[in-house]
C-alpha positions as CSV (number, residue, x, y, z in Angstrom):
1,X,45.2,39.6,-40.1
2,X,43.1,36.9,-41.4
3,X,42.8,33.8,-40.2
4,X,41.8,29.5,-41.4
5,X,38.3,29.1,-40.8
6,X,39.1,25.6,-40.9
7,X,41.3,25.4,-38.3
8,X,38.8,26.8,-35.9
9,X,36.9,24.0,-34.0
10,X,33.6,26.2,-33.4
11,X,33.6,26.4,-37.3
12,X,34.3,22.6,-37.7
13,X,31.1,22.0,-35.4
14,X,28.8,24.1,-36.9
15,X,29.9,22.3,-40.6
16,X,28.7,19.0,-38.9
17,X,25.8,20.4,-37.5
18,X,24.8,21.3,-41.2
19,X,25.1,18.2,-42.3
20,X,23.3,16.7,-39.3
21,X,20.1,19.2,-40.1
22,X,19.9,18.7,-43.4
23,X,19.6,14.7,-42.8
24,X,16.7,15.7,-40.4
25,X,15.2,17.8,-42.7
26,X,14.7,15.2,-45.3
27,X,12.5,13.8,-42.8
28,X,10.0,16.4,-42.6
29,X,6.8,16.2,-44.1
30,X,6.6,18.3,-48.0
31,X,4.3,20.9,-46.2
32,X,7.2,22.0,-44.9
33,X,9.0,22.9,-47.6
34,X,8.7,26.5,-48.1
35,X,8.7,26.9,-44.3
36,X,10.7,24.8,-41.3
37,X,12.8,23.4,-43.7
38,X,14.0,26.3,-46.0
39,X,14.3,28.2,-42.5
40,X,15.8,25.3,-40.6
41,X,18.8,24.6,-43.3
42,X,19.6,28.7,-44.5
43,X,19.7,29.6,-40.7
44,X,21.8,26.1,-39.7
45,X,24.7,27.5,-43.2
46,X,24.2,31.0,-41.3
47,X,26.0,29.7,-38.7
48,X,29.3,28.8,-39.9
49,X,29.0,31.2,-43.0
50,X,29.2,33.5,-40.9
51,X,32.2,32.6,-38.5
52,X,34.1,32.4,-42.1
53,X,33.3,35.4,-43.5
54,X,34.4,37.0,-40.3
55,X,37.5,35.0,-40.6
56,X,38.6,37.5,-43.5
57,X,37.9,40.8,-41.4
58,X,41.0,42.5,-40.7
59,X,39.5,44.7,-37.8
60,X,38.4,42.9,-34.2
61,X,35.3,44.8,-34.5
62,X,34.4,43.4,-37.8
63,X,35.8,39.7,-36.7
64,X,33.2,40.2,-33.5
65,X,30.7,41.3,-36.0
66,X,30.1,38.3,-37.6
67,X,31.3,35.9,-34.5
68,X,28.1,37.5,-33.7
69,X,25.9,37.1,-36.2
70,X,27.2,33.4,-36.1
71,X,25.9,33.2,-32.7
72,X,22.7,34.7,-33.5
73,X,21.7,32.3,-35.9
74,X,23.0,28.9,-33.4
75,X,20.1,30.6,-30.9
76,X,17.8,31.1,-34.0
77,X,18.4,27.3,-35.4
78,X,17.3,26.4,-31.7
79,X,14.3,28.1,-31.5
80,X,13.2,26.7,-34.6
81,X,14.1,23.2,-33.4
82,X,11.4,23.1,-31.0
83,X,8.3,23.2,-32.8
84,X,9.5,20.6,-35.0
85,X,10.2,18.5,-31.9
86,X,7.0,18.6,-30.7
87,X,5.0,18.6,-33.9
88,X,6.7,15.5,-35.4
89,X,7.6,13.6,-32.2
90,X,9.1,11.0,-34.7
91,X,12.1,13.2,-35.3
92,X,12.2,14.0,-31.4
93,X,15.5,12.2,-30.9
94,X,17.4,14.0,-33.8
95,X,16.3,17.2,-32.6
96,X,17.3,17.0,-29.4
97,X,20.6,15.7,-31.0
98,X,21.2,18.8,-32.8
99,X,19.9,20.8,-29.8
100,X,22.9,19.2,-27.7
101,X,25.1,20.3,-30.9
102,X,24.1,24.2,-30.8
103,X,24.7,23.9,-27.3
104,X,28.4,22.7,-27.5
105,X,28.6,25.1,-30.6
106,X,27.1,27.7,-28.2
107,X,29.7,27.1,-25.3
108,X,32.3,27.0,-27.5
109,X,35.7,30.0,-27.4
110,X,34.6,31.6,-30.3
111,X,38.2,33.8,-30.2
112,X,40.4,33.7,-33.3
């Protein structure tokens, strides 16, 4: 049975969390470019991609697949958080914003 990603609030979290990074990002340095950035902003669209591609599994084990792989990349998206936090310590407070965020997103029922 497949189920409205948008309904789900852990999906509805992560999209904000998206938009969130992608303002920070803008705010990094051009040397960054091909690497924290690219990185940063493909791993923080993983994140909910992936919770609505596994919306369209029919089979639990397919929907936990991907619930997964979601979660993977929210741990991933924090990882990478931290260096930027303490090698631009301008951008310190929106990282530890979105840090918070991932948290939440992390805590969150991630059941459909």
């Amino acid at each position: 049975m497949k189920h409205n990603f948008r309904e789900l609030t852990v999906w509805r979290k992560s999209m904000n969390l998206v938009f969130e990074t992608y303002k920070m990002t803008r705010e990094l340095p051009s040397i960054e470019k091909f690497g924290l950035i690219s990185q940063v902003n493909r791993c923080a669209v993983s994140i909910s991609s992936n919770i609505a591609e596994g919306t369209s599994r029919t089979t639990d084990k397919e929907i936990t697949r991907f619930m997964n792989i979601a979660m993977g990349s929210a741990y991933e998206l924090e990882t990478q958080l931290m260096p930027i936090t303490r090698l631009y310590s301008n951008l310190e407070p929106q990282t530890i914003t979105l840090i918070d965020n991932l948290n939440e997103i992390q805590k969150n029922d991630w059941r459909i």
